[in-house]
LUMTI-820627 format. One record per residue: residue number from 1; residue in one letter; x, y, z of N, C-alpha, C, O in turn. Coordinates in Angstrom, 2 decimals. Example, Ala and Ser with C-alpha at 12.3 -4.5 7.8 and 13.67 -1.06 7.14 Angstrom:
residues 2
+-----+------+---------+---------+---------+---------+---------+---------+---------+---------+---------+---------+---------+---------+
|  nr | rest |      nx |      ny |      nz |     cax |     cay |     caz |      cx |      cy |      cz |      ox |      oy |      oz |
+-----+------+---------+---------+---------+---------+---------+---------+---------+---------+---------+---------+---------+---------+
|   1 |    a |   13.19 |   -5.69 |    7.80 |   12.30 |   -4.50 |    7.80 |   13.20 |   -3.30 |    7.80 |   14.24 |   -3.32 |    8.46 |
|   2 |    s |   12.85 |   -2.25 |    7.08 |   13.67 |   -1.06 |    7.14 |   12.90 |    0.03 |    7.87 |   13.41 |    1.14 |    8.04 |
+-----+------+---------+---------+---------+---------+---------+---------+---------+---------+---------+---------+---------+---------+
//
This chain:
residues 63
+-----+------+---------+---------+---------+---------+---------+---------+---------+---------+---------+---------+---------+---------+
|  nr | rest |      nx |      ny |      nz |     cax |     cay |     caz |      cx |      cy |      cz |      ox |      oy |      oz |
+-----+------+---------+---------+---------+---------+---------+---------+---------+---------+---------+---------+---------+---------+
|   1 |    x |  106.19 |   53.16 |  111.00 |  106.95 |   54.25 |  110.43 |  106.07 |   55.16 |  109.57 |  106.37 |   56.35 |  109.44 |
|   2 |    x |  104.85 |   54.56 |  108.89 |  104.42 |   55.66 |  107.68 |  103.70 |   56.50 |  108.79 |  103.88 |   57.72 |  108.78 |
|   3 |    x |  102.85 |   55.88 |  109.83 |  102.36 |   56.65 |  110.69 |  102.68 |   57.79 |  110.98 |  101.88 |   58.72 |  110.95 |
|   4 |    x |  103.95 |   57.92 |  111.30 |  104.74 |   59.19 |  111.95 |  104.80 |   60.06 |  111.10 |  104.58 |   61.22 |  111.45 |
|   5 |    x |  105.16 |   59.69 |  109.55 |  105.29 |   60.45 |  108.40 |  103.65 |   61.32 |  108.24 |  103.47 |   62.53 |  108.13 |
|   6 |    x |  102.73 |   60.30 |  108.26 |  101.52 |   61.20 |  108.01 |  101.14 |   62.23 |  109.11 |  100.56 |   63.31 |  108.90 |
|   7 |    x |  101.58 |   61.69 |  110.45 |  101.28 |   63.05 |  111.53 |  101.77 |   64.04 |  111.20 |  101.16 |   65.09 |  111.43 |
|   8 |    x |  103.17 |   64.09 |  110.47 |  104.15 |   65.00 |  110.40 |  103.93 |   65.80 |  108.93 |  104.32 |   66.93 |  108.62 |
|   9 |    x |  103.23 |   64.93 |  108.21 |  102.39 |   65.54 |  106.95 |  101.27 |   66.34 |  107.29 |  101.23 |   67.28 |  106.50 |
|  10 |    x |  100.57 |   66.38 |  107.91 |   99.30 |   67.07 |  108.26 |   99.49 |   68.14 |  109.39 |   98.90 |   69.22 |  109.50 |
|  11 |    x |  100.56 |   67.55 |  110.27 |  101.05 |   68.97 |  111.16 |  101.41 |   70.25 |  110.19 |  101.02 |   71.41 |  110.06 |
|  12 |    x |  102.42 |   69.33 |  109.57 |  103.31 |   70.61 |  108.65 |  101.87 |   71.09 |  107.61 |  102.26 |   71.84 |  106.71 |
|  13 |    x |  100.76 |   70.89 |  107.56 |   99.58 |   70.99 |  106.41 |   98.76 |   72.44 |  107.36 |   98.52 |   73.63 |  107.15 |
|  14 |    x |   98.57 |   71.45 |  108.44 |   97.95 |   72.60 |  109.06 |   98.41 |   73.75 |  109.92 |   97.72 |   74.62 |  110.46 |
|  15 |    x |   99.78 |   73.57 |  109.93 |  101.04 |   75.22 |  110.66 |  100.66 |   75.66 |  109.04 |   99.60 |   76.29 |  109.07 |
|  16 |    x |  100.90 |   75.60 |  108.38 |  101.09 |   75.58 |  106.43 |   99.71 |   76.92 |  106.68 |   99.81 |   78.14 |  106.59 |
|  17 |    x |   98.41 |   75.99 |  107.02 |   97.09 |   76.75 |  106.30 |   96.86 |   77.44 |  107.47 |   96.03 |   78.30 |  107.16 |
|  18 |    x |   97.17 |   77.57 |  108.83 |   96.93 |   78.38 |  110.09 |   98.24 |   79.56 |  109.59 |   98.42 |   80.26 |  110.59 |
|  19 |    x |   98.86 |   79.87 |  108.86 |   99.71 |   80.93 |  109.00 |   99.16 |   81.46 |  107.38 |   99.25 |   82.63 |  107.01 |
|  20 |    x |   98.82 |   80.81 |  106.90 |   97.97 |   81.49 |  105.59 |   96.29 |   82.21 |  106.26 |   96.06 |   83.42 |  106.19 |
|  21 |    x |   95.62 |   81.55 |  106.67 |   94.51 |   81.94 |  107.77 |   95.34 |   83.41 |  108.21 |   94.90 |   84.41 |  107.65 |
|  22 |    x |   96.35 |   83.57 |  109.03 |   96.55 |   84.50 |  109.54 |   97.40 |   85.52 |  109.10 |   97.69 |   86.48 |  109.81 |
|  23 |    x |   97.84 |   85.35 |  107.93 |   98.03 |   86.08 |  107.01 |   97.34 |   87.40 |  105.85 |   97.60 |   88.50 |  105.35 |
|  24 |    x |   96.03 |   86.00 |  105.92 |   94.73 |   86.87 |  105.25 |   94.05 |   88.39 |  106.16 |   93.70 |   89.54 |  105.90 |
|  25 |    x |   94.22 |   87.17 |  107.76 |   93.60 |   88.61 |  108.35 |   94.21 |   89.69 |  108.77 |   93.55 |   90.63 |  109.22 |
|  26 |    x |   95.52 |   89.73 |  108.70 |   96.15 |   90.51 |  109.04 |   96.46 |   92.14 |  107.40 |   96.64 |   93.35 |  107.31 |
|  27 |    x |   96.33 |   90.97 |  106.58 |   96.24 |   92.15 |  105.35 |   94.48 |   92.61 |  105.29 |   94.16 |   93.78 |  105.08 |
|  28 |    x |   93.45 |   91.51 |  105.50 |   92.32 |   92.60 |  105.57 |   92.05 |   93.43 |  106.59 |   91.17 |   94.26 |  106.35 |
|  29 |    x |   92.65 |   93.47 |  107.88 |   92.69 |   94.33 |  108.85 |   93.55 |   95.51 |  108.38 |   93.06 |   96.64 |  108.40 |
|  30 |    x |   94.34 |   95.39 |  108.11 |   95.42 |   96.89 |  107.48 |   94.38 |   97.33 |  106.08 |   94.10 |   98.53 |  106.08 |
|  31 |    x |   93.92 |   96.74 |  105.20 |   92.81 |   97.07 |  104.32 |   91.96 |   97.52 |  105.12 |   91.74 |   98.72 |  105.02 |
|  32 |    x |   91.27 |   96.80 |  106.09 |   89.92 |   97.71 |  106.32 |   90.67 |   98.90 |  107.29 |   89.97 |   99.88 |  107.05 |
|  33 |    x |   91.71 |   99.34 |  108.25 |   92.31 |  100.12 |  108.67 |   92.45 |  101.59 |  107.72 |   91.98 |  102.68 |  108.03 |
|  34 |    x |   93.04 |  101.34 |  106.80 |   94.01 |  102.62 |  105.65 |   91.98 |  102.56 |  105.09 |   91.48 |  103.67 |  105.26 |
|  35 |    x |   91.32 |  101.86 |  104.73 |   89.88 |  102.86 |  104.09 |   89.14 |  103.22 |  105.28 |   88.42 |  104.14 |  104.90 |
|  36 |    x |   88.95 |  103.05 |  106.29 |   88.03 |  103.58 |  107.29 |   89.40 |  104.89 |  107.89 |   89.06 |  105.92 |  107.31 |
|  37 |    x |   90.15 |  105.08 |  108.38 |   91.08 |  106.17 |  108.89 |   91.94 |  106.62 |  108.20 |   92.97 |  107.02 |  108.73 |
|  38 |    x |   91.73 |  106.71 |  106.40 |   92.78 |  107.28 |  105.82 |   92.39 |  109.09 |  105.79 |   91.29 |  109.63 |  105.83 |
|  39 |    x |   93.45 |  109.56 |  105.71 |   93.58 |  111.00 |  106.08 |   94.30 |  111.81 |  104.87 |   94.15 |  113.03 |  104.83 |
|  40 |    x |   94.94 |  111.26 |  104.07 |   95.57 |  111.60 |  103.02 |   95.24 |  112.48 |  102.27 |   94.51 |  112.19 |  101.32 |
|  41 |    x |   95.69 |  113.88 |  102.48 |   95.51 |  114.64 |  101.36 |   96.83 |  115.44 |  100.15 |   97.95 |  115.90 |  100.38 |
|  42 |    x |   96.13 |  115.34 |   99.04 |   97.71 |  115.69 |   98.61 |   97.96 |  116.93 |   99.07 |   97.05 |  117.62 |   99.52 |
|  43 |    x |   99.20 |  117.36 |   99.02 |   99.98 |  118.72 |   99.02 |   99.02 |  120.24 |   98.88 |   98.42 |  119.88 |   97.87 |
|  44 |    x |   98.69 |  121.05 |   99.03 |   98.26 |  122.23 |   98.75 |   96.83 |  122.25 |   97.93 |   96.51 |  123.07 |   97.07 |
|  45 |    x |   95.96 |  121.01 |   98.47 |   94.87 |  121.22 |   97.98 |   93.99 |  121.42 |   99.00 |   94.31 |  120.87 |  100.05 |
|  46 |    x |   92.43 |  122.36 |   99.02 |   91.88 |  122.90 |  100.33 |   90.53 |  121.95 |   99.91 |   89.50 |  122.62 |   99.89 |
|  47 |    x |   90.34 |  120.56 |   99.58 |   89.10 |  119.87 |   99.70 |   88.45 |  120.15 |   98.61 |   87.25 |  120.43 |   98.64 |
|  48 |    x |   89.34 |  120.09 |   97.21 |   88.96 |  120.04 |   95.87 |   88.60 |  118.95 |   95.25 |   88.79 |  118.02 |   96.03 |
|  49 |    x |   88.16 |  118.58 |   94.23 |   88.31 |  117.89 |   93.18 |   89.43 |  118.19 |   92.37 |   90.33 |  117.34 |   92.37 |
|  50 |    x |   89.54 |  118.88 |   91.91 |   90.10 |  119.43 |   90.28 |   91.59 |  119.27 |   90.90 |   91.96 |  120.35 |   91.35 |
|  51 |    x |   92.42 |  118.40 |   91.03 |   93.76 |  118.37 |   91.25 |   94.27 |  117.28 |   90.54 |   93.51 |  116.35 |   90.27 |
|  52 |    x |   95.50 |  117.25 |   90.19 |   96.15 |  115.60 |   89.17 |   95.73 |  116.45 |   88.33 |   95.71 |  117.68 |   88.30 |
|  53 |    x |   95.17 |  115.01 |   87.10 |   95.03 |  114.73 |   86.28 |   93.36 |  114.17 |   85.83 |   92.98 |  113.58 |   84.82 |
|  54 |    x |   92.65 |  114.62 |   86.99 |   91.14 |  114.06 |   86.48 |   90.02 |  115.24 |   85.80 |   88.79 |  115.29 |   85.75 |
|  55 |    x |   91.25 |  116.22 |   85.25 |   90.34 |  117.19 |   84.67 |   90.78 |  117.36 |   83.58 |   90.18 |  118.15 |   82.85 |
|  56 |    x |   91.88 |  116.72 |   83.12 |   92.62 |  116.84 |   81.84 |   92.18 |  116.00 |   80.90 |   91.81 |  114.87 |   81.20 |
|  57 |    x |   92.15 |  116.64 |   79.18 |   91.46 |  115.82 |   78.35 |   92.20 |  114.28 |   77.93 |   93.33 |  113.91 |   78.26 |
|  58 |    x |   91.55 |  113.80 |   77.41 |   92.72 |  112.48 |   76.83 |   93.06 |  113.26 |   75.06 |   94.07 |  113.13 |   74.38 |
|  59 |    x |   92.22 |  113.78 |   74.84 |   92.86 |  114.34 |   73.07 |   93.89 |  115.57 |   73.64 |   94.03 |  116.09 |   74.74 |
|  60 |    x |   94.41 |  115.74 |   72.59 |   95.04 |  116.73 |   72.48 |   94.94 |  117.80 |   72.05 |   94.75 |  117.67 |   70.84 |
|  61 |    x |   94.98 |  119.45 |   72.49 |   94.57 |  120.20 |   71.86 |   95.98 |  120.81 |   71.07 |   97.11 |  121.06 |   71.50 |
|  62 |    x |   95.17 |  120.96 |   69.27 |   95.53 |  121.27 |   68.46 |   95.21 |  122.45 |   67.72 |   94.33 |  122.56 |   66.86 |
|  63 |    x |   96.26 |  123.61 |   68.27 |   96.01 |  124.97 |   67.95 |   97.17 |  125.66 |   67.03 |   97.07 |  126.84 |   66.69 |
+-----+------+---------+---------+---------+---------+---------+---------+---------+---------+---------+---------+---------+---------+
//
């Protein structure tokens, strides 16, 4: 009887770590996908920098 229990322990161990395995590659494939073919540009910008918020100070101006 324990026999059966341990096959059935190590089956269920390794469906367990073969769907984690394929889990991983399936999110680093969509990762390496979206940075090698991302296309994203925001709204009404013509291949700037200066858009958002990466030109704005962190102080505040006080006039």
């Amino acid at each position: 009887m324990s026999d059966k229990k341990d096959r059935k322990f190590w089956w269920t161990l390794a469906k367990l770590v073969l769907w984690a395995v394929v889990l991983l590659v399936l999110i680093g494939l969509g990762l390496y996908y979206t940075a090698k073919f991302n296309t994203y540009q925001p709204p009404g910008s013509q291949n700037s920098i200066d858009w958002g918020i990466s030109r704005d100070s962190p102080l505040r101006n006080r006039r």
